[in-house]
C-alpha positions as CSV (number, residue, x, y, z in Angstrom):
1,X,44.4,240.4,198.7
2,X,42.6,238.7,195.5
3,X,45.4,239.7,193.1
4,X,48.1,238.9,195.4
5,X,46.6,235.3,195.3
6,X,46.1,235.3,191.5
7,X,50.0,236.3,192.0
8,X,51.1,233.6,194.2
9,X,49.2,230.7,192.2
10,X,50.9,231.9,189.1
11,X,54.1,231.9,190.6
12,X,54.2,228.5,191.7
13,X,52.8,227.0,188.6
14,X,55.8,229.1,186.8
15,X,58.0,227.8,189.7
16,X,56.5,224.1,189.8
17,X,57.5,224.4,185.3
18,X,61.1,225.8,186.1
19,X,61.5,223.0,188.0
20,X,60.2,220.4,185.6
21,X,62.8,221.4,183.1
22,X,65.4,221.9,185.6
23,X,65.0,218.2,186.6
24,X,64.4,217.0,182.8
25,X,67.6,219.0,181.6
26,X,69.5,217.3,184.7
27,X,68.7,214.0,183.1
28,X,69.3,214.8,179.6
29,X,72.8,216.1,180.7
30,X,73.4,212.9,183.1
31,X,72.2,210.7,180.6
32,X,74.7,212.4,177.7
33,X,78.0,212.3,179.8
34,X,76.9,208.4,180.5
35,X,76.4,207.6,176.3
36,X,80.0,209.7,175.8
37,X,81.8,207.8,178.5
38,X,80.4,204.4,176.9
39,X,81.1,206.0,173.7
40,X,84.5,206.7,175.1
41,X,85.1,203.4,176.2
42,X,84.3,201.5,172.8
43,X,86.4,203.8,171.2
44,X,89.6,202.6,173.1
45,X,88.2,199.2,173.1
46,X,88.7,199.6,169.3
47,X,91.6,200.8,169.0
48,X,93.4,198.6,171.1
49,X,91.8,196.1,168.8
50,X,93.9,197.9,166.2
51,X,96.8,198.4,167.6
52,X,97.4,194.8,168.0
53,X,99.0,193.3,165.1
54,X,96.6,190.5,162.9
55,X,98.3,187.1,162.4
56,X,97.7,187.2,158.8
57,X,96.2,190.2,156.4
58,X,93.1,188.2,155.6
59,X,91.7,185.7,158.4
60,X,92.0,182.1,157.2
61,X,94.5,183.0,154.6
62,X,98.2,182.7,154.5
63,X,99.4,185.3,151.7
64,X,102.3,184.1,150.5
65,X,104.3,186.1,147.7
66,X,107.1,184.8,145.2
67,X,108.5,185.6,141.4
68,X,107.3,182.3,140.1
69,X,110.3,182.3,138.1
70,X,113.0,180.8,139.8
71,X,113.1,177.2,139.5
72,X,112.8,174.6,141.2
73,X,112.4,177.2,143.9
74,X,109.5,178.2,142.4
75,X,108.4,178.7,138.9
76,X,104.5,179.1,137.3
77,X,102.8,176.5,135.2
78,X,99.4,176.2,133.2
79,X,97.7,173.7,135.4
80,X,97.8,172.3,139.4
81,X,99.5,169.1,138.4
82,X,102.2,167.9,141.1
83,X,100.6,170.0,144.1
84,X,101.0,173.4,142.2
85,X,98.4,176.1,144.1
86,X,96.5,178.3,141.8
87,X,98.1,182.4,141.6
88,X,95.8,184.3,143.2
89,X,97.1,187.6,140.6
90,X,96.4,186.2,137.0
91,X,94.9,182.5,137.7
92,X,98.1,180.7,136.2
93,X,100.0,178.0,138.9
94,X,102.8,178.1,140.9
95,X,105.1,175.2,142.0
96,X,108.5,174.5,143.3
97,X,110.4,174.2,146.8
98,X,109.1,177.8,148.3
99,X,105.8,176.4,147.3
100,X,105.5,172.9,149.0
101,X,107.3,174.4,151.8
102,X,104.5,177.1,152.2
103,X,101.7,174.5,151.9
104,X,103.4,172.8,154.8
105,X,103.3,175.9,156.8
106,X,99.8,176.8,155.7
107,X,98.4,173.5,157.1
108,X,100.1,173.4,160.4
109,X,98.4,176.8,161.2
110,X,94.7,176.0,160.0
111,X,95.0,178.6,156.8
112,X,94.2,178.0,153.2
113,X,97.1,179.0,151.3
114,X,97.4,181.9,148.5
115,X,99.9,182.4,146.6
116,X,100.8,186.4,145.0
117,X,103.4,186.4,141.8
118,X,105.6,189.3,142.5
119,X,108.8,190.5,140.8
120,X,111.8,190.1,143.1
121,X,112.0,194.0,143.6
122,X,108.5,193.8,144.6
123,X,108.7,191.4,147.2
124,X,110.0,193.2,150.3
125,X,108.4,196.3,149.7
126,X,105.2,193.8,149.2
127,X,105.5,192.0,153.1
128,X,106.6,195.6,154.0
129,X,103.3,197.1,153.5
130,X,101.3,194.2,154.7
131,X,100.3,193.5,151.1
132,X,101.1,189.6,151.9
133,X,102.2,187.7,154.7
134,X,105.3,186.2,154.1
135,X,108.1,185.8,150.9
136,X,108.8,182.4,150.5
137,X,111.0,183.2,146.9
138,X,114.7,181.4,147.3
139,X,115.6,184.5,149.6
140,X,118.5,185.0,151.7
141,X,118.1,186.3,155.4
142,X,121.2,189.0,154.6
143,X,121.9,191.4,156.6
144,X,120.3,194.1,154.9
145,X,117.1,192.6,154.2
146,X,116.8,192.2,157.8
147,X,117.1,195.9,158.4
148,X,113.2,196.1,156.4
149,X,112.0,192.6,157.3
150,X,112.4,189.9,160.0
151,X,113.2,186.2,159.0
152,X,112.3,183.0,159.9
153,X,114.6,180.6,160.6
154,X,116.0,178.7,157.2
155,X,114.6,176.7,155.7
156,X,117.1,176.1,153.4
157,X,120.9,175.9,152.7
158,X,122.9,175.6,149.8
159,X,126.1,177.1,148.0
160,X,126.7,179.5,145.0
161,X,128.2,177.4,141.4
162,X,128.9,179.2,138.5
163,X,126.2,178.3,135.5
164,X,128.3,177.9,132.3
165,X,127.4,176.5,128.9
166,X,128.8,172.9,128.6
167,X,131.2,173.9,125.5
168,X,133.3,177.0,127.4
169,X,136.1,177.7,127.5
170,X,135.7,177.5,131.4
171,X,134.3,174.4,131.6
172,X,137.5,173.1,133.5
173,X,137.6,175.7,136.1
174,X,138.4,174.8,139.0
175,X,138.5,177.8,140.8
176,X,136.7,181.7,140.9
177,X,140.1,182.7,139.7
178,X,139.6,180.9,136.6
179,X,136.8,183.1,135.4
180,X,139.7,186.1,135.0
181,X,138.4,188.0,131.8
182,X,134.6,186.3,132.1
183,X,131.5,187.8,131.2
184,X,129.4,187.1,134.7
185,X,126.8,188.6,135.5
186,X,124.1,187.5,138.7
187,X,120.2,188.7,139.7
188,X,119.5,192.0,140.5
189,X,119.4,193.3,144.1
190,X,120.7,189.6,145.3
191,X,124.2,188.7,147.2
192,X,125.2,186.6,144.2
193,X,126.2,189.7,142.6
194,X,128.2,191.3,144.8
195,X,129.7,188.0,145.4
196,X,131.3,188.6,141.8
197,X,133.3,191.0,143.0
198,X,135.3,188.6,144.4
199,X,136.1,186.9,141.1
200,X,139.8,188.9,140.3
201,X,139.5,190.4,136.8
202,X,136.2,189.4,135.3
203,X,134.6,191.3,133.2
204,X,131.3,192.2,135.4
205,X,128.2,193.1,133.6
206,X,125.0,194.6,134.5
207,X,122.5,192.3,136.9
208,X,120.1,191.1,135.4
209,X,116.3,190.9,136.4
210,X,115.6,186.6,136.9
211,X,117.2,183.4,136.0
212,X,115.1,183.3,132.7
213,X,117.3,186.0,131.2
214,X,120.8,184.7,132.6
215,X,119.6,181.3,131.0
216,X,119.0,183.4,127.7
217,X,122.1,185.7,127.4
218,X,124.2,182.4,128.5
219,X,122.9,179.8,125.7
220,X,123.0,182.8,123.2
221,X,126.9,183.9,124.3
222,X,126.0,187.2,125.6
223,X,127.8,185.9,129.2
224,X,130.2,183.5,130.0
225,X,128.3,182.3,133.2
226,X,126.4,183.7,136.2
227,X,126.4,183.0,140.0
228,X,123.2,180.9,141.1
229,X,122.6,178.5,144.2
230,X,123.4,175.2,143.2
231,X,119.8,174.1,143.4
232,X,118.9,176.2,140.4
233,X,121.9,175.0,138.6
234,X,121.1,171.9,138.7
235,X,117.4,172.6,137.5
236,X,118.9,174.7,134.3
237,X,121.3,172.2,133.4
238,X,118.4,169.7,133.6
239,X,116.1,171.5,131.5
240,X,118.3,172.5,129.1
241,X,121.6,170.1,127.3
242,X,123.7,172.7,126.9
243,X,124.1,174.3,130.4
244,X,126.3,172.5,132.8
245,X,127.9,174.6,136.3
246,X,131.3,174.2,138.2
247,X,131.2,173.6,142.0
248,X,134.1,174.9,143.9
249,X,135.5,173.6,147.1
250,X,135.1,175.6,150.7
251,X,138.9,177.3,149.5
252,X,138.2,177.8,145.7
253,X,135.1,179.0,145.7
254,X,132.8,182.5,146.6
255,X,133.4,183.4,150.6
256,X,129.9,183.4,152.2
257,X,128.2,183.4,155.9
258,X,125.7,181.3,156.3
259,X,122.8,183.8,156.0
260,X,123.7,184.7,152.1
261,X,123.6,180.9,151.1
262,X,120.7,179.6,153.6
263,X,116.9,180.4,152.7
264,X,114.4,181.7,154.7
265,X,111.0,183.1,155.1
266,X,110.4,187.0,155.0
267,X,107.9,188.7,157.5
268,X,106.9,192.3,158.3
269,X,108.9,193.8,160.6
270,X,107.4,193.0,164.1
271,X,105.0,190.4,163.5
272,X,106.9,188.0,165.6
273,X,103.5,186.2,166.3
274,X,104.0,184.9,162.6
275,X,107.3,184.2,162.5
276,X,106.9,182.1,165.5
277,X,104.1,179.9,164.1
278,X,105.8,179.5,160.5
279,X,109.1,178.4,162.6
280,X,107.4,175.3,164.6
281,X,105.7,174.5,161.6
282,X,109.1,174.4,159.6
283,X,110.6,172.5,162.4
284,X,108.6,169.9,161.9
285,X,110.0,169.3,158.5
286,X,113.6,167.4,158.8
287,X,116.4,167.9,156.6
288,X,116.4,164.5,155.1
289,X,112.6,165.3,153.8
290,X,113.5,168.9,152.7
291,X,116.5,167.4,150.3
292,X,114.1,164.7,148.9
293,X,111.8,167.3,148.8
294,X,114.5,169.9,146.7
295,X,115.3,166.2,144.2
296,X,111.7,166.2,144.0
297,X,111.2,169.7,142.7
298,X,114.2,169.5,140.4
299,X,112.9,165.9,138.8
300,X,109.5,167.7,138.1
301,X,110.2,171.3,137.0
302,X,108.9,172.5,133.5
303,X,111.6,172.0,131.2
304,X,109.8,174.6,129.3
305,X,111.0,177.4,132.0
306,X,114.0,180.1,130.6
């Protein structure tokens, strides 16, 4: 009777322990599946975060992304004289159309503007891969570009000339068909040069990489001419005696739509929240102001630019 006593007193205290640890192990284990479904909850919380798209790459920055070599769209200088905003890549300035035009769309949303230097091959790979925000470079909305990127609406419209030195023997062309037998050439990866296949019998050389060069190989007789937008036409033969360009009536002259020859803004593909903002704020900009704002940029472009 004494032992089973002893007996029954140890078996409850081992009993009374069990039961301790099953209670302690049930709120460890209640405690854990709470944590992971908070844990679980944060998670998706977060990654809803990421999954919706940011306005701009960095907050309070538009990113804006252009050759700086394309003037008076936009071209780089040494200091911020005339508005220019400092390059963001190598510290020199950028001014021009593109530029102004950004500034204006900078300040209606509330973002301090930065501007990237890109080559032009660079530049829709660039928005592509959310390295900036937008291209604001003298670009077309063509067709194929908007396969990669969506567009604002233009900012921009203008016609292609043909850039010719002031002394050639094509000065009084009046139509494409009188650059039969021409050396033309255009930029590389633009409409302009396919739009020299229309000229019958030229002599069509390799595109070249920016206006500097065309300016070069045309003042040095390399090229008869080259197809440009007549805003940059009028900016080379301003900075430079020697360079003069033919306009060409609606039936004379290079067959375009109106989204080869107009100018727009480039997004990435599906950041519609953007595009939308930069449109309203570029709506707010008439076309009077933006053609005193293109014999603006002319009158003021380095004269020093190729």
């Amino acid at each position: 009777g004494i032992y089973m006593g002893i007996i029954d007193e140890i078996l409850g205290v081992v009993l009374m322990k069990f039961a301790r640890k099953l209670i302690l192990a049930s709120l460890v284990l209640g405690m854990s599946i709470s944590l992971f479904a908070c844990g679980g909850q944060a998670t998706n919380e977060e990654k809803q975060a990421e999954d919706t798209p940011k306005l701009t790459i960095e907050d309070g920055k538009l990113t804006v992304a252009m050759e700086c070599a394309y003037a008076p769209f936009n071209w780089t200088q040494t200091d911020d004289a005339n508005g220019a905003v400092k390059v963001v890549s190598d510290g020199s300035y950028a001014n021009g159309y593109d530029v102004q035009m950004a500034k204006k769309v900078a300040e209606d949303l509330g973002l301090e503007l930065a501007i990237q230097k890109i080559a032009w091959d660079g530049l829709i790979p660039a928005v592509g891969s959310s390295t900036v925000d937008l291209v604001m470079a003298g670009m077309s909305p063509t067709a194929e570009r908007k396969q990669a990127v969506d567009f604002t609406e233009p900012y921009y419209e203008s016609q292609l000339v043909m850039v010719i030195k002031k002394d050639s023997k094509f000065k009084d062309a009046k139509s494409i068909k009188d650059f039969k037998d021409a050396k033309i050439t255009a930029q590389l990866n633009t409409f302009h040069y396919k739009a020299l296949d229309q000229v019958e019998g030229a002599d069509k050389l390799p595109a070249m990489k920016d206006f500097g060069v065309m300016r070069l190989a045309l003042r040095s007789g390399s090229i008869d001419g080259y197809v440009s937008e007549k805003p940059e036409a009028v900016s080379a033969s301003t900075a430079f005696d020697d360079i003069t360009y033919i306009e060409f009536t609606p039936e004379n002259g290079f067959q375009a739509s109106s989204e080869d020859v107009a100018i727009a803004a480039a997004a990435k593909k599906g950041n519609d929240a953007l595009v939308d903002k930069a449109n309203a704020a570029l709506a707010k900009v008439s076309t009077e102001d933006r053609n005193k704002l293109m014999d603006e940029m002319i009158k003021i472009q380095p004269v020093t630019q190729n």
